[in-house]
C-alpha positions in Angstrom: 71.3 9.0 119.6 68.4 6.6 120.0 68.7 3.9 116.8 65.2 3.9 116.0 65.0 7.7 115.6 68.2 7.6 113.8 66.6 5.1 111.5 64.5 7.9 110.2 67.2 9.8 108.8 67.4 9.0 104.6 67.4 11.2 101.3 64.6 12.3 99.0 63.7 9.6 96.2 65.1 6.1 96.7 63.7 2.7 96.6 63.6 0.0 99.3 65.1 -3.1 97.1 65.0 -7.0 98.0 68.5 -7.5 100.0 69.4 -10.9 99.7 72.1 -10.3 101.8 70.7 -13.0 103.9 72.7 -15.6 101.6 76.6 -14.5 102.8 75.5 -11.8 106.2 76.5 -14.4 108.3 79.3 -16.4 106.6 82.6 -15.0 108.3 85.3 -13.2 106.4 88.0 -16.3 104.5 90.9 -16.2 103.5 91.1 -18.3 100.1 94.3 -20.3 99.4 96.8 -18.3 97.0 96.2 -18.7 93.1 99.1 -20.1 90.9 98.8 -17.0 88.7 97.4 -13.7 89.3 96.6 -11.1 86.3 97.2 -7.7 87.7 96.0 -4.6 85.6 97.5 -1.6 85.0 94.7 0.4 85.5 92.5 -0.3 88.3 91.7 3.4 89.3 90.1 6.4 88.3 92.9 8.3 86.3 95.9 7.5 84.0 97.2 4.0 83.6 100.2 2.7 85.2 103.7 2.7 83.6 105.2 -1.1 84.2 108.2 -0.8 86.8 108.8 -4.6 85.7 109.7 -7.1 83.2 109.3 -10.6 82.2 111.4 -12.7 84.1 111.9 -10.6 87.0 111.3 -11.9 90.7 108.5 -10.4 92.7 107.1 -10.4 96.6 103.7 -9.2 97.7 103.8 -5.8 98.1 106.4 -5.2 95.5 105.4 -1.9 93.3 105.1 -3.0 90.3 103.5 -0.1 88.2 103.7 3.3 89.0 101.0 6.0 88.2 101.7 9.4 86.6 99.8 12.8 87.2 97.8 14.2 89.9 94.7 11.9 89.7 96.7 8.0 89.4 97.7 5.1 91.5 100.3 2.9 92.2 99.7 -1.1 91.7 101.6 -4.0 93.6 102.2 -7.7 93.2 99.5 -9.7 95.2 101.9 -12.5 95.5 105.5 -13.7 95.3 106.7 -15.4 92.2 107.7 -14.3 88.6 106.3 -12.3 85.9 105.4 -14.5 83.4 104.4 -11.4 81.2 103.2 -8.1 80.5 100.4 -7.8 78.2 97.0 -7.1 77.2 94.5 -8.9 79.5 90.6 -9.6 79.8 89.7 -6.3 82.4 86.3 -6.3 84.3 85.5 -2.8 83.5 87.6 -1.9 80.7 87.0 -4.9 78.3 90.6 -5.8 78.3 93.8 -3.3 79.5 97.5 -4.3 80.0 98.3 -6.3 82.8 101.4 -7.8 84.8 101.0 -11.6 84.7 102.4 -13.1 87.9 103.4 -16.8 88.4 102.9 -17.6 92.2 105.8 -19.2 93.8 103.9 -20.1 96.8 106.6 -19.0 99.5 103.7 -16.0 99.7 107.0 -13.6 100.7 106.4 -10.3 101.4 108.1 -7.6 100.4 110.6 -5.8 102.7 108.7 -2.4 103.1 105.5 -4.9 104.2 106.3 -4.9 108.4 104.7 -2.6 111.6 105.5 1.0 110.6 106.7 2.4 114.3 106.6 6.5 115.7 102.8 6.5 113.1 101.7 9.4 116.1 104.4 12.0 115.0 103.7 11.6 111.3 102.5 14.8 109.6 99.7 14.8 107.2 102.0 15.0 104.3 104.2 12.0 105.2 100.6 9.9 105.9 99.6 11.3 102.3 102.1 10.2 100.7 101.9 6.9 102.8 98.8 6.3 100.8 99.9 7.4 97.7 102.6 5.1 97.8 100.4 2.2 99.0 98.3 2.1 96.0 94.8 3.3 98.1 91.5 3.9 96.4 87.9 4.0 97.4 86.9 0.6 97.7 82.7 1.1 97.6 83.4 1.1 93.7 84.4 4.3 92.4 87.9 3.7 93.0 88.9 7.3 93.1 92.8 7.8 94.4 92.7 8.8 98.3 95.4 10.3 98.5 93.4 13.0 96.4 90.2 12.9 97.8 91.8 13.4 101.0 93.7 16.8 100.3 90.8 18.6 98.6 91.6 22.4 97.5 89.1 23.7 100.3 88.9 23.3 104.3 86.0 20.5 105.1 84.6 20.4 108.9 83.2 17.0 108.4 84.2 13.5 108.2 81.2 10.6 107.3 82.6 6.9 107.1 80.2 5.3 104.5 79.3 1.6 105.8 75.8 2.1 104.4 76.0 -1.0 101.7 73.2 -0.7 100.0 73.5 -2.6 97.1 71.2 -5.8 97.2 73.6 -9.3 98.0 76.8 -7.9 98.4 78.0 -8.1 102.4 82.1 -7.6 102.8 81.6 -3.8 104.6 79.3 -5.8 107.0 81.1 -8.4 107.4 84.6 -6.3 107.6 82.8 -4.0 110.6 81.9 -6.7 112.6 85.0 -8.8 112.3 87.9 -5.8 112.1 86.2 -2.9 114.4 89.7 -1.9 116.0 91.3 -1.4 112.4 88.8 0.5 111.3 88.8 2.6 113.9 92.0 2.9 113.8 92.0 4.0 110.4 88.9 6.5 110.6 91.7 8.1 113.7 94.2 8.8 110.7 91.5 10.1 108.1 90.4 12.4 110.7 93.9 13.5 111.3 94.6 13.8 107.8 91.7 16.0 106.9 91.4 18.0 110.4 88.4 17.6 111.6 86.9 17.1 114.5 83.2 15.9 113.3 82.9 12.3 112.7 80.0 10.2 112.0 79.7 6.4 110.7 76.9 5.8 108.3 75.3 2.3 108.2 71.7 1.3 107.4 68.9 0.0 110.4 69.2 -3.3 108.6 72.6 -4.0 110.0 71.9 -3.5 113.9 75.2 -5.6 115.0 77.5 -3.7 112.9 75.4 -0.5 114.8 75.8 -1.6 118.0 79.3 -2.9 117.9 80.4 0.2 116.3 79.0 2.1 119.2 80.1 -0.3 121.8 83.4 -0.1 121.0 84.0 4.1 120.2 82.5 4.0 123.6 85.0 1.7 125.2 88.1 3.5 122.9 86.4 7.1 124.4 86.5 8.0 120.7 84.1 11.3 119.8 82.9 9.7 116.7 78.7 9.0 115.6 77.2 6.1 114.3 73.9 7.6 112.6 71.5 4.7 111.9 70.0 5.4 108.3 66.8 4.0 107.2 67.1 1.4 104.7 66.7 2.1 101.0 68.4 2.6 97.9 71.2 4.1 96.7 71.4 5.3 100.4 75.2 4.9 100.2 75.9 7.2 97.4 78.4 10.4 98.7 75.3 13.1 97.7 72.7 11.3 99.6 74.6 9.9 102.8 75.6 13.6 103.1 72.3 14.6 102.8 70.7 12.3 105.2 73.5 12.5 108.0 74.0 16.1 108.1 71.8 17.9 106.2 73.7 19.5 103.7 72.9 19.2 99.9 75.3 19.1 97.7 74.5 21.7 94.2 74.6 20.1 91.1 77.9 19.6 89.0 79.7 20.2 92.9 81.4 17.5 95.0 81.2 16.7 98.9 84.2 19.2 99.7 82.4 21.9 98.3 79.8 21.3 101.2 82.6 20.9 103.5 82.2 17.3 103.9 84.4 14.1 103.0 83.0 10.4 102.4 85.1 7.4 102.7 84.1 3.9 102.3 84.7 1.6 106.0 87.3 -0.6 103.7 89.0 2.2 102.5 89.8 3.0 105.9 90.7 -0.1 106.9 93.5 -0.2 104.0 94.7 3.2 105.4 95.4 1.8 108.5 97.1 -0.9 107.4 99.0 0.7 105.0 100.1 3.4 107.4 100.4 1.2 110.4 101.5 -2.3 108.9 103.2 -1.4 105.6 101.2 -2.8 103.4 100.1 -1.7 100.4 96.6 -2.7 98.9 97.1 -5.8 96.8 94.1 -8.1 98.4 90.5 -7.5 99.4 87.3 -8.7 100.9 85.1 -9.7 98.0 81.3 -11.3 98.4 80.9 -14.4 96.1 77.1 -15.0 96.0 73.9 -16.1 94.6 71.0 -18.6 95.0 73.1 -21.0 93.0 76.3 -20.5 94.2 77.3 -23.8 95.9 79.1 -21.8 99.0 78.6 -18.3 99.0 81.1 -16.6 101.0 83.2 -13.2 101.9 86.1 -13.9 100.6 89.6 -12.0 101.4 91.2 -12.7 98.3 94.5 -11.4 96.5 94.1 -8.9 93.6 94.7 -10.5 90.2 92.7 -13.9 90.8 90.6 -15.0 88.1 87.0 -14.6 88.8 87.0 -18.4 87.6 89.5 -19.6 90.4 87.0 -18.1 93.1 84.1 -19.6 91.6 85.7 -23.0 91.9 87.1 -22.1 95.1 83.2 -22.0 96.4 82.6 -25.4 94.7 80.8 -23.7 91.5 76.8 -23.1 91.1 73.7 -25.4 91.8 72.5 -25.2 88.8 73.6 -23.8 84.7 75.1 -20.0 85.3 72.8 -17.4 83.7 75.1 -14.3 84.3 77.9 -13.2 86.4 78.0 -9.4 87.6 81.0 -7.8 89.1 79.2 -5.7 92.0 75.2 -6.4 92.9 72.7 -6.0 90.6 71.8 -2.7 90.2 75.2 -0.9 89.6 77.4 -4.0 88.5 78.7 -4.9 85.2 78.2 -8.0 83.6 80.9 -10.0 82.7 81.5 -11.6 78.9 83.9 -14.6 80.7 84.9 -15.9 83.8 88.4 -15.3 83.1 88.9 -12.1 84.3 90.7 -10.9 87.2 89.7 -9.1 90.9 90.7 -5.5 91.1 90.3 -3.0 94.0 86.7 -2.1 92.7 85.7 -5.6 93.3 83.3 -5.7 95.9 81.5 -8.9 94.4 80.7 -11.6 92.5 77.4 -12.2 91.9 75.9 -15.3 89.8 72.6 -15.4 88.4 70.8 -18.5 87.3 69.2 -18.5 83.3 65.7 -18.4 85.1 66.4 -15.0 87.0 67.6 -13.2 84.0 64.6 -11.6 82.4 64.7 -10.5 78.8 62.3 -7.4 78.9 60.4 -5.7 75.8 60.9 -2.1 76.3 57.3 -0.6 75.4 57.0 3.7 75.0 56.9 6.0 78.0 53.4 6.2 79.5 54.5 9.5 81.5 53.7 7.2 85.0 56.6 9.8 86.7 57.7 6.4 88.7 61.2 7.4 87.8 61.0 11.0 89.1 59.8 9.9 92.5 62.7 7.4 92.9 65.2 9.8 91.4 67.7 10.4 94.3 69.1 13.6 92.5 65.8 14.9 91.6 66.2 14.6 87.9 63.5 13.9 85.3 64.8 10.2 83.8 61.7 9.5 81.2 62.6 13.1 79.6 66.2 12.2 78.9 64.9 8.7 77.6 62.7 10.6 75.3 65.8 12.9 73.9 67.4 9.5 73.3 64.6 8.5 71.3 64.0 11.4 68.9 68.6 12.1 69.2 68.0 15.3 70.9 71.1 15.5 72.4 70.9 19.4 72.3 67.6 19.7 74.5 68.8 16.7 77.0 71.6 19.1 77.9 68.9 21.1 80.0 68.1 18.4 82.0 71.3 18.1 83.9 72.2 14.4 82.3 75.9 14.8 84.2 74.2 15.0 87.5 72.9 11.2 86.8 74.9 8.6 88.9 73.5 5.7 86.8 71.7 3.8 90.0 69.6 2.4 87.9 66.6 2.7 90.4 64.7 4.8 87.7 64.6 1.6 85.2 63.8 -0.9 88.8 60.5 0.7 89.0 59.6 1.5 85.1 56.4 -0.1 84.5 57.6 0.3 80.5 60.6 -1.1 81.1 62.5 1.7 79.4 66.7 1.3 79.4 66.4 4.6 81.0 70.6 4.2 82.1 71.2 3.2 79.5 70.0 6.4 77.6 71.4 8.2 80.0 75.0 7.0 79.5 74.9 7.1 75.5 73.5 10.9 76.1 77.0 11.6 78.2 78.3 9.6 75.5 77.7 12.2 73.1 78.2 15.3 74.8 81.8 14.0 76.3 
């Protein structure tokens, strides 16, 4: 498949947004030095909490289960480092405010646990063994949603199609470029076992035209491995990796409203979610660090950092000698789906793709002015909806009439309020409308 035809391939609606990835695309992937205290939560999935397996005093490695989930849709959570629990207790959370967490003092020995070594006979494993590999191992999608694989992986319904999502659309952030340019065997490797797992035999690798190494590599190296896998080259424009659209640009298929990607008969993973199945199957280790992108026009040295789960957003910032100039705002994630953060003392979780750092001067405080009916926000609207008329329920609490408009369907984007000329908290509506139905 010629690249440039490829690059034509997209999704109705969308936005092409500023990148700024040009700040970290080329800063190799680091490992930083281990912290002297990680705070690992309890809940860093989609689905019920954890229930502690430890206590205060007791002695730790990395890779040592340390809380276990309950129920079909959980996870599993393990120390990120070797040392002693210091505590168990209710910690700052980057997404939940603050949750209960297992507080780890690092002895830095950096021991691993003994189920952490090479994992021999992987070729005879059945696909329930490899399931519960990743159970086990504590894997979630790691492009944000951090949805348990071991469940998105054994949907209720045969799927024909596999799409590994290395699209990274989100404006700074650059660790799924970075991690497909540096670890191309592994995540190969890795996309081998998914497809094993789910049995199929069509495969393709999304990734936008913006990141033509990462193309050509990819395709370079399936080549040389004789592997029967496509890279489709998508045209670049937001939120081109979101499940609905990728599907929708790389095969065609749409998926209806209020379905998911199985019911299509496809499955999405993210390229570092595949990389932590293979080395989870393949190395025994369970998912207790992760690449993270530390970046910003003021960040002293932004980087792609490999960093243990449970370091304080605060250590890292140090770690890349702090900002140029006074800190505005730090989001977890880019700019357009990440949350911002009330402190710096929080900890990395496995839906931390980033840290970004605003300065005060980039941080505009808008006057939201009525809807002039402009219909910018349909036109961008990857799923088609109608964003000013679910603003408008907001605004006169008809909760009852936003129903028809399908206010579920919303992924909250945010590319509907990017090019609102009245500068409407359109998400924000959005997300208090689910609010109130829920």
């Amino acid at each position: 498949m010629n690249g440039l035809n490829a690059a034509m391939k997209t999704f109705p609606g969308g936005k092409h947004i500023e990148g700024h990835k040009q700040l970290t695309r080329n800063e190799p992937i680091c490992a930083m030095p281990l912290p002297a205290q990680v705070i690992i939560p309890l809940s860093q999935h989609t689905g019920s909490i954890c229930e502690p397996l430890v206590k205060k005093g007791d002695k730790v490695k990395a890779g040592t289960k340390i809380g276990q989930g309950n129920g079909v849709v959980s996870s599993t959570v393990h120390a990120s480092v070797s040392g002693t629990v210091n505590n168990i207790s209710d910690y700052n959370h980057p997404v939940l405010g603050s949750c209960p967490a297992v507080i780890i003092d690092s002895d830095g020995k950096d021991e691993n646990d003994a189920q952490v070594k090479e994992r021999s006979g992987i070729a005879e494993l059945s696909k329930e063994e490899l399931l519960a590999i990743i159970k086990d191992s504590g894997i979630v999608g790691l492009g944000g949603a951090a949805f348990p694989t071991q469940v998105k992986l054994n949907p209720p319904r045969p799927v024909d199609t596999l799409i590994i999502n290395g699209v990274e659309c989100e404006p700074y952030l650059t660790c799924d470029f970075r991690l497909m340019l540096e670890r191309t065997n592994e995540l190969l490797q890795g996309i081998q076992l998914i497809q094993k797992i789910v049995n199929v035999q069509k495969v393709f690798i999304g990734i936008e035209e913006d990141k033509q190494e990462a193309v050509l590599q990819l395709r370079n190296r399936i080549m040389e491995k004789k592997r029967r896998f496509e890279v489709v080259a998508l045209k670049a424009k937001y939120p081109q990796g979101a499940e609905k659209q990728l599907i929708k640009a790389v095969v065609g298929r749409e998926v209806p409203p209020g379905k998911l990607p199985f019911d299509v008969g496809v499955i999405v993973v993210n390229v570092g979610t595949a990389v932590a199945v293979y080395e989870a199957v393949c190395l025994g280790k369970p998912l207790y660090e992760r690449i993270v992108t530390v970046t910003g026009r003021i960040v002293k040295k932004p980087a792609n950092l490999k960093v243990r789960l449970g370091t304080r957003f605060s250590d890292i910032i140090a770690f890349c000698e702090g900002t140029k100039e006074p800190l505005g705002k730090i989001i977890m994630g880019g700019p357009m789906m990440g949350l911002a953060q009330f402190t710096d003392d929080v900890p990395v979780i496995k839906g931390t793709s980033g840290i970004l750092m605003l300065a005060k001067d980039e941080i505009k405080d808008f006057t939201e002015t009525p809807c002039i009916r402009c219909g910018r926000c349909v036109n961008v609207c990857p799923v088609r909806m109608l964003p000013y008329a679910l603003s408008l329920c907001v605004e006169s609490k008809s909760f009852e009439q936003a129903l028809q408009y399908n206010p579920r369907d919303c992924m909250e984007c945010g590319a509907c309020a990017y090019v609102c000329p009245a500068k409407r908290r359109i998400v924000e509506s959005i997300r208090l409308i689910k609010a109130v139905v829920k």
